[in-house]
Every structure is written in structure tokens, then in C-alpha cells.
C-alpha positions as CSV (number, residue, x, y, z in Angstrom):
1,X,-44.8,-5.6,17.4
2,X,-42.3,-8.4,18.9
3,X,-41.0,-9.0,15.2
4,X,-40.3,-5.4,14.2
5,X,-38.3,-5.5,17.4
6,X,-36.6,-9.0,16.9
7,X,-35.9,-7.4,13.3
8,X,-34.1,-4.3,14.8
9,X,-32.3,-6.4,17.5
10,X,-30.9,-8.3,14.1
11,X,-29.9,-5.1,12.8
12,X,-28.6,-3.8,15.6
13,X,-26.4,-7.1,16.1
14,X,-25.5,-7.2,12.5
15,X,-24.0,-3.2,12.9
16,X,-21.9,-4.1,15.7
17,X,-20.9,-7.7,14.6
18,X,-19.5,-5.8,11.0
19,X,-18.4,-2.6,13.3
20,X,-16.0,-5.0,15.9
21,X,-15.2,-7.5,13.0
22,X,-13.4,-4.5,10.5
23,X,-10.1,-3.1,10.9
24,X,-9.0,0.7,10.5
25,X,-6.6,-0.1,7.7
26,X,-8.7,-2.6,6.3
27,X,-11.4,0.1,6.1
28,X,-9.1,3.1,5.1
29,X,-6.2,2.0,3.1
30,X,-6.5,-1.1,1.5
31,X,-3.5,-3.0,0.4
32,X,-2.2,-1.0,-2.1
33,X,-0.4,2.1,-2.9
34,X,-0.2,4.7,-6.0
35,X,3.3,5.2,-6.7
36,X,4.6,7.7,-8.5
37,X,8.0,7.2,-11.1
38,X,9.9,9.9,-12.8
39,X,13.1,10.5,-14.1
40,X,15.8,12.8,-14.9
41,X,16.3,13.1,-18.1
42,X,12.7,11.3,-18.7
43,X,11.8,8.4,-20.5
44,X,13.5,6.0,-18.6
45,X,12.2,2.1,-18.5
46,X,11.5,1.1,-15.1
47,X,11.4,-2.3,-13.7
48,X,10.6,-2.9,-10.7
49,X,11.4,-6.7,-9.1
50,X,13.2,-7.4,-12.4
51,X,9.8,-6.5,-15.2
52,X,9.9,-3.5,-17.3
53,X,6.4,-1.9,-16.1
54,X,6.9,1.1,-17.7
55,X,8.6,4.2,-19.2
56,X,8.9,7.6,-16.7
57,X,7.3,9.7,-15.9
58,X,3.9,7.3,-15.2
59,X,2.1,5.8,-12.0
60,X,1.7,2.4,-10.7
61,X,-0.1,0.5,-7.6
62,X,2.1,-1.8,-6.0
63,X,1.2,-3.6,-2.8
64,X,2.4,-2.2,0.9
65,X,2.8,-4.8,2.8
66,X,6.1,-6.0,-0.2
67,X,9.8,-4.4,-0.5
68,X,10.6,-3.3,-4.1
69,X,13.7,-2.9,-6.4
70,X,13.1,-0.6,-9.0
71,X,15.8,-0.3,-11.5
72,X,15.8,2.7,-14.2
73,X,17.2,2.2,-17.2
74,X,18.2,4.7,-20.4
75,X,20.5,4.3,-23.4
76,X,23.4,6.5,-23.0
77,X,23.2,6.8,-19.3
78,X,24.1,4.7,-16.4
79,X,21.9,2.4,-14.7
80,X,20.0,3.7,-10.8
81,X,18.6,1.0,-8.6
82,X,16.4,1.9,-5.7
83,X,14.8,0.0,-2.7
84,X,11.1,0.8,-2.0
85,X,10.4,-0.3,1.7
86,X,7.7,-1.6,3.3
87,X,7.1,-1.1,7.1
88,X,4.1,-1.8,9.3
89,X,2.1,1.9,10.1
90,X,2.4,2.3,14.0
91,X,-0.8,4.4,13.5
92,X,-2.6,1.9,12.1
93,X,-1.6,-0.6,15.1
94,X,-2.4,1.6,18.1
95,X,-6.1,2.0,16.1
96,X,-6.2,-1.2,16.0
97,X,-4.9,-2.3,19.5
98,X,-7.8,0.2,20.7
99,X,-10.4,-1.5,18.9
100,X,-9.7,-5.0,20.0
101,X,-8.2,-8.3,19.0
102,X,-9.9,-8.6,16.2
103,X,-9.1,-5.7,13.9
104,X,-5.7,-6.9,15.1
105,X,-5.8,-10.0,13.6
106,X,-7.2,-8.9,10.3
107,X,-4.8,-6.0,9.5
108,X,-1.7,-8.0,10.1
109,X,-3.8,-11.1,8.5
110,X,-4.3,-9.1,5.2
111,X,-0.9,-6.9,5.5
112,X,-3.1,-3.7,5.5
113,X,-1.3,-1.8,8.2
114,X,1.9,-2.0,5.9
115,X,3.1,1.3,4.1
116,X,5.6,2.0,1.1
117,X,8.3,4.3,2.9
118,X,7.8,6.9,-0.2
119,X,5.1,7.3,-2.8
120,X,7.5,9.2,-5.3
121,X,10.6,7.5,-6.6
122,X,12.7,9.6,-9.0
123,X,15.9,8.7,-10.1
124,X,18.3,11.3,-11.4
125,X,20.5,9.6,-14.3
126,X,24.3,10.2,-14.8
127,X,25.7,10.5,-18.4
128,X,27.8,7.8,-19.2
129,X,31.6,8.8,-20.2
């Protein structure tokens, strides 16, 4: 009887131990972000950070807790540059904050509570004269 209980005490410890060791945005969000890119007219390369990475309209991850230039490109048109942002989720902290030091210290260890201000990025191409 005493080692089904010691057992359970071990599971019990290793439920809270993994419970007070794990972060919200650790848990929930990860580190990355689906992103969205389109164009007008379509068919535009995209590189973002100075690599082609694809032709609109298609999806990409890209990390949160990074800022982004994403430059669109397409013969006959001019040229659109736009910043994706990265800023630290206040949501994410207060959870945090309430749960202790330590989900503290891993979300702003692993850049978890980070967010991409927009997961859509269309540019909308002027015709060159």
C-alpha cells in the first residue's frame, strides 16, 4: 500500500512540477506565426529580410519574437516595402506574471510572448509610367 501511495505522491509532484515549470505562451502559441501574402495585381515575388520566399498570393511561418522587411516585387510595376513588427503580447505577460516567476522567465527566455503586429500583408502595386 505505502508504494502505490509513494507512486501517486510521484505523480502528483511530477503534474505540478510540469504545471508551475510551463508558460501560457509557451503552451499556446509557440514561436511562430502563419502569415499571410498577397498582392494586387498578383504574382508578385516577395522577399522578406532580403530572400525571395515566394510568389503572391501564398503563406509563410515566420518567427514572432523578429521584425521583418518584406519587399514585393513585379515587372512593370514599382517596387512596395513593408515592415512586419514584432511586440511582446501584454496578455501573455499578465498570464504569466499570475503564474509565477517561472513562466516568466521561460516566455521571455524563448520569445514566446512576442506577436507579429498583422498576420496579412498585402501590398497594392502602382503601374510604372
Amino acid at each position: 500500500m505505502k508504494k502505490f501511495y509513494k507512486i501517486g505522491l510521484l505523480f502528483s509532484f511530477i503534474a505540478v512540477l510540469s504545471f508551475t515549470l510551463s508558460s501560457c505562451a509557451t503552451l499556446f502559441k509557440g514561436s511562430t506565426e502563419n502569415v499571410n501574402f498577397s498582392s494586387e495585381p498578383y504574382g508578385a515575388k516577395v522577399y522578406v529580410n532580403g530572400d525571395l520566399l515566394g510568389t503572391t498570393p501564398f503563406a509563410l511561418k515566420l518567427k514572432s519574437n523578429k521584425t521583418y522587411t518584406i519587399k514585393f516585387e513585379k515587372n512593370g510595376y514599382l517596387n512596395k516595402t513593408v515592415m512586419l513588427n514584432s511586440s511582446v503580447g501584454t496578455g501573455w505577460v499578465v498570464l504569466d506574471v499570475l503564474g509565477g516567476l517561472i513562466p516568466v522567465i521561460i516566455d521571455a527566455a524563448t520569445g514566446n510572448w512576442y506577436n507579429l503586429d498583422q498576420d496579412h500583408v498585402n501590398a497594392v502595386l502602382e503601374q510604372q509610367k
